[in-house]
Steps between C-alpha positions, in 0.01 A plus 500: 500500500721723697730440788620739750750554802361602774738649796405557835740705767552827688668776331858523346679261356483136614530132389071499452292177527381451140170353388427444130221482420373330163339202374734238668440630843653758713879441570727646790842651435700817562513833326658843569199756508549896588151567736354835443224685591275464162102581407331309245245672323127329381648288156256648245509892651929439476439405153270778409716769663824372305386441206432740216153380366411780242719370264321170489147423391280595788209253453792234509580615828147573660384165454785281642636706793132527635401195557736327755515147474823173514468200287680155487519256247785229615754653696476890481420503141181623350398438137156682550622809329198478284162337466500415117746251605354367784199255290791346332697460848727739282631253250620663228654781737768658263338386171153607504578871497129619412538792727684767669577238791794353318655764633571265813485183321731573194565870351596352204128436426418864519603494111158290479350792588414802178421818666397604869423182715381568897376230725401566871427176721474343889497152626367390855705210669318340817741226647414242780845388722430314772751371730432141681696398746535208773185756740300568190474853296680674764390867371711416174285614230689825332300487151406880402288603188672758344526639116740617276451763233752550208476797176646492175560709201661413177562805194625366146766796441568351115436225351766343609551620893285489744471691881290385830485534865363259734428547898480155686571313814684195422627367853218550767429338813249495807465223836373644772465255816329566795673603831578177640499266309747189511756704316487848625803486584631400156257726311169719556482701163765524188410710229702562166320809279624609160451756223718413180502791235627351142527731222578301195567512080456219292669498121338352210836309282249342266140344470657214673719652744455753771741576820422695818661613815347639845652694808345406797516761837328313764450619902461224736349550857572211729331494816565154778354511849491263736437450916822641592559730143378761270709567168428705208741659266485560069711573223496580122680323271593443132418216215439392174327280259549366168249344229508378149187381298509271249201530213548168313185539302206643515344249751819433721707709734779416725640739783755523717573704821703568763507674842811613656592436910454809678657566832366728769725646796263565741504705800217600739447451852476196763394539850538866485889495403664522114468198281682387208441174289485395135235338311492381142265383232623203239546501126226346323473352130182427323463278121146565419324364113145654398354326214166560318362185407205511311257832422327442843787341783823638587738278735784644678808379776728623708846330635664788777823383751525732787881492601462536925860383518602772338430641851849527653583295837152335473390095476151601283415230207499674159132450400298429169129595369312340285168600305251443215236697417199558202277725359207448293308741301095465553409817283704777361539680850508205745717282641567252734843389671587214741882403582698257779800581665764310693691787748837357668568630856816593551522346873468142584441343804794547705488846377148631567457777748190653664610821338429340145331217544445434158494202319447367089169575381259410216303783316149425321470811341159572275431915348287662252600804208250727342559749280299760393493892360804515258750444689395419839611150674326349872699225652340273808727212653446300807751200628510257725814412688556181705781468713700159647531511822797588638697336839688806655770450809544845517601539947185460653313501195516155405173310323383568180342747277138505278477742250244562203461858319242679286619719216237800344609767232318734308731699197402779259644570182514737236684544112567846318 
């Protein structure tokens, strides 16, 4: 979830009207702005210009700054930043740790990990968000497929410390209306794009005991347009995350992790003059328990809190997911996963906007692993995602929303 001021004025300095924009709806108030003649540059060529790339793995880099995509899971938040996860509708998130994903999940389970661990992966969101009103449809339907690829690397330096790098995009977003529609005035298009690089080390204190910690520099490009307006602008920012992983015996691990807030001062252009804002992302916390249960079925669940009211000078509900997932072992190679997950939106009905109309959502998630050469590890996951509708009284926008969402990954992994 992120909110963000949005001022609109001539140049100099002035008492601005003020819009913020987040998942409570879009608020009016007064700001002192500086206008100045500014260019925005494309998001990804910024990035590639500004940032020095040799130093980082270069396959990490090819595959998820290619591929454009935005993703959503409720609010602004995506967990697809992997497809072995997504068959177990990613219970078991920061306790798993079976591969160099963990990165993102919890560094402290890169200590699972002996030697060189690489995994490569991209999952394929297609969302339906149809807006009824009193007239009908009304040219509200903004759902976009779009996909979101994500690289990771993990190193065991010693025994007892462990490196990795991951490349993700963990707050994405995509409506695009049609010209016209019953809200164009509101909204036509807002788009939230990021690329989060977290180099991490994880420390081995025992058998039973390992700690990790992340640094997260993520660029956000934030893009609203509207009837009357056309606003983009970015920024790069600075976070971190923390993990510890729990081995309580052979057949039960317990994980912890946490995600820091990160806040973005954006600036950028609107209607051809300067534009300045900010825009944050929330603190998030994640309990997660893997157990094996018997020689063929594993069982695994995941409790995470997202703290939105962390969010400063915002009314957004702190939300909680839920999820439960298995494995089972058909044959030394194969296996099959199925999970359920309960996602809390942040926004509730007096809060819902057309630029996020989201709302709670089920996930029926169902994936396949196979493994084969020595080291060599093929993960499949599909989910369903069924939405509540949503009432939204958002100016002229008012009616409800339908919503439903299909979820496809494919992941590759590999062990030295």
């Amino acid at each position: 979830m992120c909110c963000l001021r949005q001022a609109t004025k001539n140049r100099g300095w002035h008492d601005l009207k003020v819009q913020k924009i987040c998942g409570n709806g879009i608020k009016s108030g007064t700001l002192k702005v500086l206008r100045a003649a500014h260019t925005l540059p494309n998001g990804m060529s910024d990035m590639k210009q500004n940032m020095k790339m040799q130093k980082l793995p270069a396959l990490l880099l090819g595959i998820t700054m290619t591929t454009a995509g935005t993703a959503a899971a409720a609010g602004f938040q995506a967990w697809e930043q992997s497809a072995s996860g997504l068959g177990v509708a990613y219970a078991g998130s920061a306790a798993v740790a079976n591969d160099a994903s963990t990165v993102f999940y919890n560094p402290a389970g890169m200590a699972n990990l002996p030697g060189v661990h690489f995994s490569t992966g991209v999952v394929g969101v297609n969302e339906q968000r149809e807006f009824r009103g009193a007239g009908g449809r009304s040219g509200g339907e903004a759902g976009e497929p779009y996909v979101i690829p994500n690289a990771y690397m993990s190193w065991q330096i010693t025994p007892q410390l462990t490196a990795g790098l991951g490349v993700s995009r963990p707050y994405m977003l995509d409506l695009d209306y049609k010209a016209g529609w019953q809200g164009d005035a509101t909204v036509r298009r807002t788009e939230i794009r990021t690329v989060n690089f977290n180099p991490a080390l994880a420390y081995k204190l025992s058998d039973k005991v390992a700690l990790g910690l992340g640094l997260n520099y993520q660029q956000l490009d934030w893009r609203l347009t509207s009837a009357t307006s056309n606003t983009k602008a970015d920024d790069s920012a600075v976070g971190w995350n923390v993990g510890a992983l729990f081995t309580l015996s052979p057949a039960m691990r317990v994980g912890v992790a946490y995600r820091s807030k990160i806040e973005h001062d954006l600036s950028g252009r609107q209607n051809g003059a300067a534009f300045k804002g900010d825009l944050d992302t929330p603190a998030s916390l994640t309990l997660s328990v893997w157990q094996q249960v018997s020689d063929r079925w594993e069982a695994m669940g995941d409790l995470s809190y997202t703290h939105w009211k962390s969010i400063d000078g915002y009314d957004l509900d702190n939300a909680w997911r839920f999820a439960w997932g298995a494995a089972y072992k058909f044959n030394p190679r194969g296996k099959i996963k199925f999970g359920i997950a309960y996602d809390h939106a942040p926004m509730g009905k007096h809060k819902r906007i057309a630029a996020l109309p989201d709302n709670d959502r089920l996930w029926f998630s169902l994936g396949g692993q196979w493994t084969f050469g020595k080291a060599s590890v093929l993960d499949v996951g599909y989910a369903y995602q069924y939405m509540r509708d949503g009432k939204v009284a958002d100016g002229a926008v008012v009616g409800r929303y339908e919503g439903s969402g299909h979820v496809l990954g494919v992941q590759y992994a590999i062990g030295f």
